[in-house]
C-alpha positions, 0 to 999 in steps of 0.5 A: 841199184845192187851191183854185184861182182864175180869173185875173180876176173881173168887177167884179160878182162881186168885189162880191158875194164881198165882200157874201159876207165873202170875204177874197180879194175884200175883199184884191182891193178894199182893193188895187186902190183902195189908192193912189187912195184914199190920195190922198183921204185924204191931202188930209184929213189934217194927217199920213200917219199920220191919212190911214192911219188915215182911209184903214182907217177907209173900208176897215171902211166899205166892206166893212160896207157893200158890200151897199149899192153899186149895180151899175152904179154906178162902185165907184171913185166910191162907194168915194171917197165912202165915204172922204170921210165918213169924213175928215169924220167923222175931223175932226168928231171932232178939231176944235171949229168957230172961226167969224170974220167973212168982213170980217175977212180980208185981200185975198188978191191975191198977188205971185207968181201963178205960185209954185204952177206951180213946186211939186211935188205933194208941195209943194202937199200939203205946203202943203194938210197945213198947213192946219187941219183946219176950213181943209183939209176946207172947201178940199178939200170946196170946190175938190177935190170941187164941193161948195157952200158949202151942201152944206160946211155941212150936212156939218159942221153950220156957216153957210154963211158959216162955210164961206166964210169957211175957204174964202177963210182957207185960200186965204190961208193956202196963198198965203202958206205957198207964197211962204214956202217955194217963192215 
């Protein structure tokens, strides 16, 4: 039995294939979005090993819930969502929640304001990777994704001034390991 294939599905019929566990649909999604969402994963996680992890954990999740997605909705936005909870979950799992006083850090005025300008993507990953993942995730959540400092809370059932304070100890902590190596 020969079975052929159109060269190109609309974006709605992949999804509803995908809603039907049709494998070539689900191998056309998980290539499309590979990369891209790769890139997401990778800003969560300490190694590429963790965000390969986090990153098949997010596929499972998409296609269990891709009867959810809304059409007309962007499928490539709704799948980044999807992946984000998921490094969220990945570090609710991994980490016990340190709280500090926003007093005790130090000013983060630095010498070299233009070091990042000198690095290379893989550099500033490298130094976001460095992170903690409590540090990381308030970083990425904060300054990558929008979200509010109440919005970072509620996700990862912190204080908000819990989420401040890991924002502005990752800022330090990425200016510092940034003059150390590329400075």
């Amino acid at each position: 039995m020969k079975i052929s294939l159109p060269l190109s599905y609309t974006e709605q019929e992949i999804v509803q294939a995908c809603v039907l566990r049709k494998r070539w649909a689900q191998k056309v999604v998980y290539e499309q979005y590979y990369s891209a969402m790769l890139s997401v994963c990778l800003r969560y996680a300490s190694t590429k090993e963790d965000a390969l992890d986090i990153l098949h954990d997010g596929f499972i999740k998409v296609f269990k819930n891709i009867h959810r997605y809304e059409q007309g909705t962007s499928l490539n936005s709704w799948i980044r969502r999807l992946m984000i909870n998921t490094a969220i979950d990945y570090y609710r799992k991994l980490i016990k929640r340190r709280t500090e006083d926003i007093d005790t850090v130090l000013d983060l005025k630095g010498k070299d304001i233009d070091a990042i300008s000198r690095c290379s993507e893989k550099e500033i990953l490298a130094a976001v990777q460095s992170l903690t993942p409590v540090y990381r995730t308030v970083f990425n959540l904060y300054v990558l994704e929008g979200y509010s400092h109440k919005e970072i809370a509620g996700f990862l059932n912190i204080n908000e001034s819990t989420s401040r304070s890991n924002l502005v100890k990752a800022r330090k902590k990425l200016k510092d390991f940034i003059e150390t190596n590329y400075g």
